[in-house]
C-alpha positions, -999 to 999 in steps of 0.1 A, spaced: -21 175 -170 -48 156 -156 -36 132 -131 -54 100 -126 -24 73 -117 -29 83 -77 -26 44 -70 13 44 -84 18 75 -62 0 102 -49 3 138 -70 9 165 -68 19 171 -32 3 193 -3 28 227 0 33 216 35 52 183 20 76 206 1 77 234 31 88 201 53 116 183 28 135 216 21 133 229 54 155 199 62 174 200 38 183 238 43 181 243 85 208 222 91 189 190 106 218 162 100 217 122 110 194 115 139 206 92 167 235 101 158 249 126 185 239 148 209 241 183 192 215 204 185 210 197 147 208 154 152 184 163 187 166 178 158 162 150 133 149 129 159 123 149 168 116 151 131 110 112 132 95 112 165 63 136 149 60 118 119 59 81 137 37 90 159 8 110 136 10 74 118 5 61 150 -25 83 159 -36 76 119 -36 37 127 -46 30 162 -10 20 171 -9 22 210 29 25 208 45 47 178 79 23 185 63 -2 172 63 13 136 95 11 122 104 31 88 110 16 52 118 31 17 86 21 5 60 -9 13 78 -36 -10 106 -32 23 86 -31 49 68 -66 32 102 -79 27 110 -73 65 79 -90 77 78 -122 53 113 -127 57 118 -115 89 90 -140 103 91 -173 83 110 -198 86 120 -234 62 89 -255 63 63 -228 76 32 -226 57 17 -191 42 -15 -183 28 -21 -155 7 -49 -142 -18 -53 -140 -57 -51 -106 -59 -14 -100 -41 6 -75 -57 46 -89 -67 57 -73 -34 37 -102 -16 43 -130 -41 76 -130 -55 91 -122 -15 67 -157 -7 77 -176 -42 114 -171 -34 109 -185 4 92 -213 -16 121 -221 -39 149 -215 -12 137 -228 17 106 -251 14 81 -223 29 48 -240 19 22 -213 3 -13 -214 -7 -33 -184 -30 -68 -185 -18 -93 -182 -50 -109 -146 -57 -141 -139 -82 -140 -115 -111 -149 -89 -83 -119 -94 -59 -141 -111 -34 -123 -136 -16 -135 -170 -9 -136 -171 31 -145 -206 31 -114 -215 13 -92 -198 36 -103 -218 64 -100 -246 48 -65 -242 37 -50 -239 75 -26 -265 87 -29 -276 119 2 -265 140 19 -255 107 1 -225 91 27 -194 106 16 -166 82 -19 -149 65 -8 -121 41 -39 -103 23 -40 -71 2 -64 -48 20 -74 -34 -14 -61 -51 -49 -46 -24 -69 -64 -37 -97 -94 -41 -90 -102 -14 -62 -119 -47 -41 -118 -43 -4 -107 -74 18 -125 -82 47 -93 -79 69 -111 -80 102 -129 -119 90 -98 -128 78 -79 -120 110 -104 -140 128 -97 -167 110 -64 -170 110 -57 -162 157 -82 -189 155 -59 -212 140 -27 -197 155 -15 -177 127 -3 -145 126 -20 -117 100 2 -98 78 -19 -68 54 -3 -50 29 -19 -14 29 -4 -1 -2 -29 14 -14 -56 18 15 -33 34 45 -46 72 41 -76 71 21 -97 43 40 -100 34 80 -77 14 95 -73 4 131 -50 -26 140 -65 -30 174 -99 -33 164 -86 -52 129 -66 -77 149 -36 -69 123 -5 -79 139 18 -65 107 7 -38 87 27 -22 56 25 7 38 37 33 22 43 71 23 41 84 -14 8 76 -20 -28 83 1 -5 92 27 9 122 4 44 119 17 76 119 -11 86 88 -24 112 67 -12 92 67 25 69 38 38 70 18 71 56 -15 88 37 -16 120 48 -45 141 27 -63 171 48 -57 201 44 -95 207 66 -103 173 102 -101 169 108 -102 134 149 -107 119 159 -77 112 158 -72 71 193 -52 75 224 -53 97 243 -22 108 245 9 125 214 23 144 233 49 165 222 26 198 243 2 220 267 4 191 294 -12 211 271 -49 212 279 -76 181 243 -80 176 214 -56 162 196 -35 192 165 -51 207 152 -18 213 123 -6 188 124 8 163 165 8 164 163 -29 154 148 -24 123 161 10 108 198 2 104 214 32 84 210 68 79 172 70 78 154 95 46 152 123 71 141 144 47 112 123 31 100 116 69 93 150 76 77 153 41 55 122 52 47 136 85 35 168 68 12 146 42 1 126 74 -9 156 89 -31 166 62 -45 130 62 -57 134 98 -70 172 89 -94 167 63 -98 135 77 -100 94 66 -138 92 59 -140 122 42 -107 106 19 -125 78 13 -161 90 5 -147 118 -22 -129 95 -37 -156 67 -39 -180 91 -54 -156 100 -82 -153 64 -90 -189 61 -96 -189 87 -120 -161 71 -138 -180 40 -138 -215 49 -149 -199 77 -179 -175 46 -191 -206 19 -186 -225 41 -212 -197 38 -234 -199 6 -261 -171 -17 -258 -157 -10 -224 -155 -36 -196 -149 -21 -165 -129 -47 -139 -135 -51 -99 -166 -44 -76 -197 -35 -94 -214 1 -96 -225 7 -63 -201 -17 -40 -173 -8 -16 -141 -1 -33 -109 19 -31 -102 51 -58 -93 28 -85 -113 19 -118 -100 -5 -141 -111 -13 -177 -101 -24 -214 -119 -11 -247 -125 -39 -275 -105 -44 -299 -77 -18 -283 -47 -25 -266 -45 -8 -230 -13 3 -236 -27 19 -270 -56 38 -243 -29 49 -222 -11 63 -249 -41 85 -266 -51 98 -233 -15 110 -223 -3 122 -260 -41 138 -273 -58 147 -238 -30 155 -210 -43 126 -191 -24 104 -169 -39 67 -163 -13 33 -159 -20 5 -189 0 -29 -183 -5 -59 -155 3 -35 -125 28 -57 -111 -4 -80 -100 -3 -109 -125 -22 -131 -102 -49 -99 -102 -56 -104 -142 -55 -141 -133 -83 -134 -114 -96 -105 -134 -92 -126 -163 -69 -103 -184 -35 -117 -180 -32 -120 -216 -42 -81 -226 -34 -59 -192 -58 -33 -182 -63 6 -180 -65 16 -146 -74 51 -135 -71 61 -102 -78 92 -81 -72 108 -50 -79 132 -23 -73 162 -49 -94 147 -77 -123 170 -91 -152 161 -110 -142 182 -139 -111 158 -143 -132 125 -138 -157 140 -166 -126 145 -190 -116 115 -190 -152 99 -196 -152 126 -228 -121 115 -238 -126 78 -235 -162 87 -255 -141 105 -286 -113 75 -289 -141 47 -288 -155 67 -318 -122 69 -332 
């Protein structure tokens, strides 16, 4: 099997990720917090390693100030719901996966939060001038932007964005689904004051693991109330970090798998992530560019942009694509709307979907010229 779906989640994982998850599982490492023998002292040294090589891996002065999720959708749900409030006012970006917009759509319908999409072109680039203009004076709480649209691969300019919105008193919320571990990310220098992500994908962790960095100057509502093995005897959720936002037995397990795939991150190293995997985009591009019929979405040949390259063939469904590839060539690609209708608004393919391949830090150029091969034989088909 050729994999190329690395945007959905990454595959297949570094040894040390397995080594990690069963050695939990099998040394007798139990609920963390929760006690003061050996094997819980254990799991929270576990958690400890992993929160704070995400820490190094994002500039986060303070690894308390990460708190753990079961994937980014969570860790977004904590910080749009955990922040706003009835009458605030939101603006977000055209090419926001579901995980931003339905949590914002739902605010909008229950509570009379106020939202605005700021306009993309067919590359994902955002129109900066619109954002500004959309800020409302003493009333605008909340920027959310996608770092990169799963879609399209586009890259937002985070740090511009950021700029705009301190400048107008709002906070900045990015959703680093599918840039946290394969391109650079510093909060400090970003002036990101919530970050989400998860831990399945560039970060190589198992699923079910993600997180959200909060600002220590925000105190969000806590998404879930219960225990967190601290000042259990008080009514109220701890104030302590990251206690107040990790009620329940945390995915031990998974976080020591992350904290292994975060390691490997910070080994071969973020740049070198990001420039492997931009080069075998460009392949991608110029052998499918050669190809009659195919219109390739997002950033043009030679732009910034994340390991993802989507496209549609004339007169084929994507789904159709997808299908070929997996059943005739043992190649994995995602066809559909990627959870990111507002995306093929922008894209302009809400009505037929897309074929997305996307690659990753284990991606050769032998698999990225197999799929240009095979895409060549079912055009001629």
């Amino acid at each position: 099997m050729i994999y190329l779906d690395h945007a959905a989640t990454s595959w297949p994982k570094p040894a040390g990720v397995i080594q990690a998850v069963q050695e939990v599982l099998t040394s007798g490492t139990t609920n963390p917090g929760r006690g003061t023998h050996g094997m819980a002292i254990q799991a929270g040294r576990v958690l400890m390693r992993t929160r704070s090589r995400i820490a190094q891996l994002l500039n986060v002065k303070n690894p308390a100030d990460i708190a753990f999720t079961s994937n980014t959708t969570s860790a977004l749900n904590l910080a749009i719901k955990g922040l706003l409030r009835p009458g605030d006012h939101v603006i977000a970006t055209m090419v926001e996966h579901n995980s931003v917009r339905r949590p914002l759509e739902f605010l909008k319908r229950a509570y009379g939060v106020k939202v605005d999409y700021i306009a993309a072109d067919q590359e994902g680039k955002i129109d900066l001038v619109g954002f500004e203009r959309s800020f409302m004076s003493n009333n605008t709480r909340l920027v959310v932007c996608s770092h990169s649209s799963n879609l399209l691969g586009s890259i937002t300019p985070v740090k511009e964005i950021s700029k705009l919105a301190h400048k107008n008193g709002a906070l900045l919320l990015v959703d680093a689904a599918q840039t946290a571990g394969a391109y650079s990310i510093d909060v400090g220098d970003m002036g990101i004051d919530l970050l989400a992500f998860p831990g399945h994908k560039a970060l190589l962790g198992p699923q079910g693991t993600g997180g959200l960095y909060i600002s220590p100057e925000i105190d969000l509502v806590p998404h879930l109330h219960g225990g967190t093995g601290s000042q259990s005897e008080e009514l109220e959720q701890p104030s302590v970090r990251p206690d107040r936002y990790e009620a329940g037995t945390p995915n031990t397990p998974g976080i020591a798998g992350l904290g292994e795939g975060v390691g490997e991150v910070l080994s071969v190293g973020v740049d070198n992530i990001h420039k492997h995997e931009w080069m075998l985009t460009q392949l991608i591009m110029k052998g499918l560019a050669e190809i009659p019929g195919i219109h390739i979405l997002g950033p043009a040949l030679g732009k910034p942009r994340t390991g993802i390259v989507s496209f549609n063939v004339e007169n084929m469904d994507a789904a159709e694509v997808a299908f070929k590839l997996d059943r005739n060539y043992q190649i994995a690609v995602r066809a559909g709307f990627h959870c990111t209708p507002l995306g093929h608004e922008t894209a302009g393919t809400l009505q037929s979907g897309a074929v997305r391949a996307s690659v990753g830090y284990n991606t050769t150029v032998e698999e990225v010229q197999a799929l240009i091969t095979a895409m060549q034989e079912i055009y001629k088909s």
